[in-house]
C-alpha positions as CSV (number, residue, x, y, z in Angstrom):
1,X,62.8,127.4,0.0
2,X,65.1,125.5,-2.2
3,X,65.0,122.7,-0.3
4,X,61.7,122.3,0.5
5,X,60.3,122.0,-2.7
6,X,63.0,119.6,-3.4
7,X,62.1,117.5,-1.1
8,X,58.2,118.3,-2.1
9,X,58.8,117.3,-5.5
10,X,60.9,113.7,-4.6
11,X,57.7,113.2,-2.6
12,X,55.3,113.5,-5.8
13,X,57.8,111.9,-7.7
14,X,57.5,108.7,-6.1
15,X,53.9,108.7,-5.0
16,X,54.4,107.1,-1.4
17,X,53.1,108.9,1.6
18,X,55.1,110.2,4.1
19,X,58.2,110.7,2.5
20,X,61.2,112.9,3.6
21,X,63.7,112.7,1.0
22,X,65.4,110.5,-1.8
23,X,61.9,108.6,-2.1
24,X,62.5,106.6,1.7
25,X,58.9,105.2,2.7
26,X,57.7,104.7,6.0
27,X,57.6,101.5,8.0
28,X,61.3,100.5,9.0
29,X,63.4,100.3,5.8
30,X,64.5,102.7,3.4
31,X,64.1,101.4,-0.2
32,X,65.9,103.8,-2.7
33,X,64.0,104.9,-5.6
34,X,65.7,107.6,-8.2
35,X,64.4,111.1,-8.6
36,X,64.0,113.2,-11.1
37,X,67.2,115.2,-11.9
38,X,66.0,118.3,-10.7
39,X,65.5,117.1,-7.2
40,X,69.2,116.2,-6.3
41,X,70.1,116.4,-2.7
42,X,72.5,117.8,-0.7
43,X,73.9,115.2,2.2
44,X,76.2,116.0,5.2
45,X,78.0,113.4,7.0
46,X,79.3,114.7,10.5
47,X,81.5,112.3,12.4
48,X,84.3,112.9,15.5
49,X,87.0,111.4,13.4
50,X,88.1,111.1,9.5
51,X,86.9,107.1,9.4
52,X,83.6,108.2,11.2
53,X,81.2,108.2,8.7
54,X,82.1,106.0,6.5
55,X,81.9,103.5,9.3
56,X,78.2,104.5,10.3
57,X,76.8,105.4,6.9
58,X,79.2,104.4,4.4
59,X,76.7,102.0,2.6
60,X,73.9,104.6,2.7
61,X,76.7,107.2,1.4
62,X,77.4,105.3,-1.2
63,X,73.8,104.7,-2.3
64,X,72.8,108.3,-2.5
65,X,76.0,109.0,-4.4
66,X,74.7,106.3,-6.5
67,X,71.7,108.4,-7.7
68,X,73.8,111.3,-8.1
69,X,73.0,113.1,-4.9
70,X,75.8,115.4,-3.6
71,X,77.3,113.7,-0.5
72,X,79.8,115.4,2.3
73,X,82.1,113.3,5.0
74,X,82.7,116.6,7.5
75,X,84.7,115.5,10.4
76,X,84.8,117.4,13.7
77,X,88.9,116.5,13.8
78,X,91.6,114.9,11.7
79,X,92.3,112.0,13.8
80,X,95.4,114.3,15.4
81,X,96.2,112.0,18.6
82,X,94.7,108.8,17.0
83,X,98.6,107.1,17.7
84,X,99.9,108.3,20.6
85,X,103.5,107.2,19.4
86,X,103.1,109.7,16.4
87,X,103.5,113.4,16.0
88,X,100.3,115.4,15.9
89,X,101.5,116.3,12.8
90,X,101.9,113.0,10.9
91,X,98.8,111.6,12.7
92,X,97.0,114.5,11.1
93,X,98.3,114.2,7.9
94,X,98.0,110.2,7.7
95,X,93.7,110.3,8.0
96,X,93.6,113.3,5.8
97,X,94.9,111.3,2.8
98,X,93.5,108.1,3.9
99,X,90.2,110.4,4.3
100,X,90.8,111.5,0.8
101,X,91.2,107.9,-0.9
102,X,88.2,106.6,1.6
103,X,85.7,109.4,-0.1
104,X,87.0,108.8,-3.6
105,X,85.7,105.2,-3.2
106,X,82.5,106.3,-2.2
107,X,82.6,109.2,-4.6
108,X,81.9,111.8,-1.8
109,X,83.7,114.9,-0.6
110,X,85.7,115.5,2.6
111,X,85.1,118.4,4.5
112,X,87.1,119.0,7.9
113,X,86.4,121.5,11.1
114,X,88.9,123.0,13.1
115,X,89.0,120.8,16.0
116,X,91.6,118.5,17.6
117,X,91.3,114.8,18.0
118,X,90.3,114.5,22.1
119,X,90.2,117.9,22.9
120,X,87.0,118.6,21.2
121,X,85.3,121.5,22.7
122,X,81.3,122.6,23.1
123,X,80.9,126.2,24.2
124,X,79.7,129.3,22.5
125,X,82.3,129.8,20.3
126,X,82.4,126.3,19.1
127,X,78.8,126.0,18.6
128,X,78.9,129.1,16.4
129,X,81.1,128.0,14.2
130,X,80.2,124.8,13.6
131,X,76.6,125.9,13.0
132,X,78.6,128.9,10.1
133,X,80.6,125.5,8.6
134,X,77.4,123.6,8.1
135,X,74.8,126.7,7.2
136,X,77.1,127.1,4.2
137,X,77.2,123.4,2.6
138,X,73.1,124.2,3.2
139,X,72.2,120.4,3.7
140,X,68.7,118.6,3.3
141,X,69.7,115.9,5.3
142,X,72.0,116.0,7.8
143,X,73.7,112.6,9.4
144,X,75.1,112.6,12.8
145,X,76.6,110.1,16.0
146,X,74.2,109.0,18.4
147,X,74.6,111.2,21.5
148,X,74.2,108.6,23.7
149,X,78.0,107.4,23.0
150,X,80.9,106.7,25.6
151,X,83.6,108.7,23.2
152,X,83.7,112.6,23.9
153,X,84.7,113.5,20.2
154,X,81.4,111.6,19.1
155,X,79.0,113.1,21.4
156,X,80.9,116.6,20.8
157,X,80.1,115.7,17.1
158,X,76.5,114.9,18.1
159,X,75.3,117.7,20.2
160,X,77.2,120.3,17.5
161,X,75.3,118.9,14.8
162,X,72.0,119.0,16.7
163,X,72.7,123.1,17.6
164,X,73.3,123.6,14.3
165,X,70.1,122.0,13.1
166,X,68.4,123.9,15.9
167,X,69.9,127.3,15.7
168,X,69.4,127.3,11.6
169,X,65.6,126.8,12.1
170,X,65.8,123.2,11.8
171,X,65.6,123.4,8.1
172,X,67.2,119.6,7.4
173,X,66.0,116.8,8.5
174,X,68.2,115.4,11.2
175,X,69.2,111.1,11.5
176,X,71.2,109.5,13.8
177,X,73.9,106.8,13.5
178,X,75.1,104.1,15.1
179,X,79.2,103.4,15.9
180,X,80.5,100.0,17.7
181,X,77.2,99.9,19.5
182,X,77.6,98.6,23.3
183,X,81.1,99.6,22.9
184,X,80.6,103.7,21.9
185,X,77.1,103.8,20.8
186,X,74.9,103.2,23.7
187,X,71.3,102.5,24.0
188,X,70.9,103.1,20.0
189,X,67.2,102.4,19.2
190,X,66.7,103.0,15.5
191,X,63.4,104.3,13.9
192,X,65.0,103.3,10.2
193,X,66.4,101.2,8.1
194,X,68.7,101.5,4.7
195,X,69.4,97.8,3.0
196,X,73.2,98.3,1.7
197,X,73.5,94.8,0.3
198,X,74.6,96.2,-2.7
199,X,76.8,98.7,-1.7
200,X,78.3,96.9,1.5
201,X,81.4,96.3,-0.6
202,X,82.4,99.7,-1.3
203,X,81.6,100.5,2.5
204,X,84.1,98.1,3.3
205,X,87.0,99.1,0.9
206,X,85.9,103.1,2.0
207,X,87.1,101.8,6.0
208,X,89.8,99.7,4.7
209,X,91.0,103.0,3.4
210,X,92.3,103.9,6.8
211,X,94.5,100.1,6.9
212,X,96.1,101.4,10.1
213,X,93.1,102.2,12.2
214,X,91.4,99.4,10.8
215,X,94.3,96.7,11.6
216,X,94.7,98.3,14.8
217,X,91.2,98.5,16.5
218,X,89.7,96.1,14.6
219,X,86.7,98.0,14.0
220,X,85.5,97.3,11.1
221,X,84.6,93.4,11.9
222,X,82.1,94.9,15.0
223,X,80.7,96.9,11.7
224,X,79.8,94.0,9.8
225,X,78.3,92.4,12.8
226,X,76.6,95.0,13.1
227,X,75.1,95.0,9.8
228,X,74.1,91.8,9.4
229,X,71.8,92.3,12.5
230,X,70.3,95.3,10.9
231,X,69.7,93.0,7.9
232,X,68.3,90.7,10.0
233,X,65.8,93.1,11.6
234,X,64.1,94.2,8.8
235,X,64.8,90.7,6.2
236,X,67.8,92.2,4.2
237,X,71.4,90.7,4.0
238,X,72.7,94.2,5.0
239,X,71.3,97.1,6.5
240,X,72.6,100.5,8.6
241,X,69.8,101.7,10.9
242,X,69.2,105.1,11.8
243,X,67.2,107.4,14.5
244,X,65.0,109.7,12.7
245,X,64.2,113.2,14.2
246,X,60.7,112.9,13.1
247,X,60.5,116.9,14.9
248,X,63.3,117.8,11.8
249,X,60.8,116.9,8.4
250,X,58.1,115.7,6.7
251,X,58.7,111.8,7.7
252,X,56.3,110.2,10.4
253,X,57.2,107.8,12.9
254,X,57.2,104.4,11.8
255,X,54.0,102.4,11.7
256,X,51.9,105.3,10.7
């Protein structure tokens, strides 16, 4: 019930129709308004891999951080075979301070499930305590990877997220992200819109907080690509874009 009438009274408080949460109108983009202090939010963040969601959301992070909204990075794994040269061991412990430093920047907290870079696993036991991990941050929104997606961790990610949501009652609203689209995220056809013009910056310093991955894959440049073709589609400089659930809360498909 807590939630609900949190997410009730950010609705009132702004005075636009249709809104889910953190004052986000309909109609492609997302623009940000504050809400009153009593209606703070709880966000989760679930990605495959420690630089996951700063990479997808990072901006949007960032701007709900911004308005003092409680924000969580939960990755499935901590990046444990990410160099196959290393030891499981120092791979492991290399993303979980880089992890640390990248939520600092974006003023969020890391959060970590038992799972193993590549050998993520879906089956009963899995499901069950993923869906335990995430009952007990007790999101409103929940952020996920696009299950359409050619890496196993992220569509593991994806469809443990979705259980979760699905299991618990849907009781947050559920968004998808996007990840080197055409090269993991496939077919991605967003719904929404967030303009992080003003918080790309700290986006990028968050996912230069893993130097390493960054330097190696080059991932971050497909990002800002990426971005400024978002901004593009709905007029900003900047934008992430998102796939809505419109099944998991009050918000109605765009256009409406």
């Amino acid at each position: 019930m807590a939630r609900i009438s949190r997410r009730r009274l950010l609705k009132e408080s702004t005075g636009l129709a249709g809104v889910a949460a953190l004052g986000l109108p309909l109609g492609g983009s997302w623009d940000v308004a504050e809400p009153p202090k009593s209606a703070k939010l709880k966000i989760v963040v679930v990605g495959g891999h420690p630089d996951d969601p700063q990479a997808g959301c990072g901006g949007t992070m960032a701007r709900y951080t911004d308005l003092g909204h409680e924000v969580v990075a939960l990755s499935l794994t901590r990046g444990e075979l990410a160099f196959p040269e290393k030891p499981r061991e120092e791979n492991a412990a290399l993303f979980t301070r880089e992890a640390a430093k990248s939520c600092e920047i974006l003023k969020v907290r890391p959060l970590f499930a038992n799972q193993i870079d590549a050998h993520t696993e879906i089956n009963i036991s899995r499901y069950e305590e993923f869906r335990k991990l995430l009952e007990a941050e007790r999101p409103d929104l929940v952020f996920t990877h696009w299950p359409v997606d050619s890496h196993r961790d992220h569509r593991a990610a994806s469809l443990l997220a979705y259980d979760a949501w699905f299991e618990d009652g849907k009781k947050f609203d559920l968004y998808y992200y996007e990840v080197e689209s055409g090269a993991e995220s496939q077919s991605f056809l967003p719904n929404l819109y967030v303009d992080i013009t003003a918080t790309e910056d700290r986006k990028r310093a968050s996912c230069y907080a893993f130097p390493e991955s960054v330097g190696r894959w080059g991932w971050y440049a497909t990002h800002e690509q990426m971005q400024r073709f978002r901004g593009i589609e709905v007029g900003v400089k900047s934008a992430e874009a998102y796939f809505h659930v419109h099944e998991s809360g009050s918000l109605a498909p765009p256009g409406v």
